[in-house]
N, C-alpha and C positions, 0 to 999 in steps of 0.2 A: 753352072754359074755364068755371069755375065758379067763383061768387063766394068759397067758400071753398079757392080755389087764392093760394098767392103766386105772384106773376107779376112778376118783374123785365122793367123797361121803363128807358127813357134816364133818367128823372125819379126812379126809384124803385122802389119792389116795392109793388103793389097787392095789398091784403088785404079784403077785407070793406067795398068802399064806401072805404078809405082809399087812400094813395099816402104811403109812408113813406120815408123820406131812407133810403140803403143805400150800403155801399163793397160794393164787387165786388176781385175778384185784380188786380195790378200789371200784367196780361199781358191784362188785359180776357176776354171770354167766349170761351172754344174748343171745338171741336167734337174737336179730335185732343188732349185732357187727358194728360199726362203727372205723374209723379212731380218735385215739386218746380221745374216750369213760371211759376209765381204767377199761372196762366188758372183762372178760373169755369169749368166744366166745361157747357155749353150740352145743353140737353135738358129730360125732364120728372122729376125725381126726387123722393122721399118722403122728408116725414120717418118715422126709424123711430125715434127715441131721444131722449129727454130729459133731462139732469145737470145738477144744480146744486152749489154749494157752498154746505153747509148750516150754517158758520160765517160766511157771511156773508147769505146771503138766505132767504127762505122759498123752500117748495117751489109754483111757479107753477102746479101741476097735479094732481092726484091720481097720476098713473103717473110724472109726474118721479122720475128716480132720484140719487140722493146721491154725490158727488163724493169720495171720501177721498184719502186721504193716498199711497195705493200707485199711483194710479191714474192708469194712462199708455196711450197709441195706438199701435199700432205704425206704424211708417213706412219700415220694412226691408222692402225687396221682393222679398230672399231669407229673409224670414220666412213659416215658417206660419199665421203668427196675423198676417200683411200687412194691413194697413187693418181693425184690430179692436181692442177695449178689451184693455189685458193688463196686468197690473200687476207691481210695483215686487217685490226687484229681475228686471231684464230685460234682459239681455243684448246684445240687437237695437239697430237705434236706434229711438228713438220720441220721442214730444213728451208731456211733461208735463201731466196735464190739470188739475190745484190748481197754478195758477200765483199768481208773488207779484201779477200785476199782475192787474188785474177781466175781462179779455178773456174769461174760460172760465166767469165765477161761472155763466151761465148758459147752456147748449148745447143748439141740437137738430139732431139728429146724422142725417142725409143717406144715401139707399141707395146714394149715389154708388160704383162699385168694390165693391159688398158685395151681398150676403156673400162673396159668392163672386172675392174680391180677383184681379183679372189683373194679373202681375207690373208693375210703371213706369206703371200706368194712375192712378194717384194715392191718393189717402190723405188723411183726416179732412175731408172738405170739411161742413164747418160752416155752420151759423147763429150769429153769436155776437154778442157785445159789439165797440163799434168802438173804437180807437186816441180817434181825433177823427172830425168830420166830414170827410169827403171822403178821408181816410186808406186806401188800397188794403189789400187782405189778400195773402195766400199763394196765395187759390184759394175761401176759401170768401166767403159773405156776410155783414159785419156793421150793424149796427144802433145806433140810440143805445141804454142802457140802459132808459132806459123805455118806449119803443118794442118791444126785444124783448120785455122782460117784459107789456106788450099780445100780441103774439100768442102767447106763449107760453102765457096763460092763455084762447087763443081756439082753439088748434089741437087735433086728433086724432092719433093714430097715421095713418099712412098720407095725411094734409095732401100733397098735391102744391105743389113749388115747379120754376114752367116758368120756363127759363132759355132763351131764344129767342139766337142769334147774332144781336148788336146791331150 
């Protein structure tokens, strides 16, 4: 492992010399990730993507890219466009990515199931903003707000985050 990997551990996700407070999925770390499961998907995955929403924060990075109003994920796994950005209107089902609540203001977006999407293997697993402390997700990792916004203005394309079966 390398110091600039995130590395989820019991305590936390180790970044660069730190160890930052993180909620993981409802369903804890899995190795067998399914479609709407609420398990952290266990392995070594990249970030490949970064979105912010530019009415309300700055952009944490020079490649961050901007959040609009059309723009949603798809989460139909008899979609084409299964585990990818696809915007408004869309037919399929998908989750919202300018949500009313702060959870999405900032995302870096996972090569989890991508590009190349296999049907029920999962969808959007994320870095994002947390609920509260200790609050489980869906599946992906969250963060307190200023916490992400730390590594988000410390990370690269292709940043590794090892997710070990805890």
């Amino acid at each position: 492992m390398r110091l600039n990997d995130l590395v989820l551990t019991p305590q936390g996700v180790r970044f660069q010399g730190r160890l930052l407070p993180c909620a993981i999925g409802k369903a804890g770390v899995s190795r067998e990730k399914q479609e709407g499961d609420g398990a952290t998907p266990a392995g070594a995955h990249h970030i490949v993507g970064m979105l912010y929403r530019p009415d309300r924060i700055t952009a944490p990075n020079g490649w961050a890219l901007p959040i609009g109003p059309q723009d949603l994920w798809s989460d139909d796994a008899s979609d084409d466009h299964y585990n990818h950005m696809v915007r408004a209107p869309y037919r399929f089902s998908h989750e919202r990515l300018r949500r009313a609540d702060p959870l999405y203001d900032l995302i870096l977006v996972t090569d989890w199931n991508w590009p190349d999407a296999i049907t029920d293997r999962g969808s959007a697993i994320f870095l994002h903003q947390w609920r509260r402390p200790g609050y489980p997700t869906e599946g992906c990792i969250a963060f307190s707000r200023q916490n992400l916004r730390w590594i988000a203005e410390r990370i690269e394309p292709g940043t590794r985050v090892i997710v070990p079966q805890l």
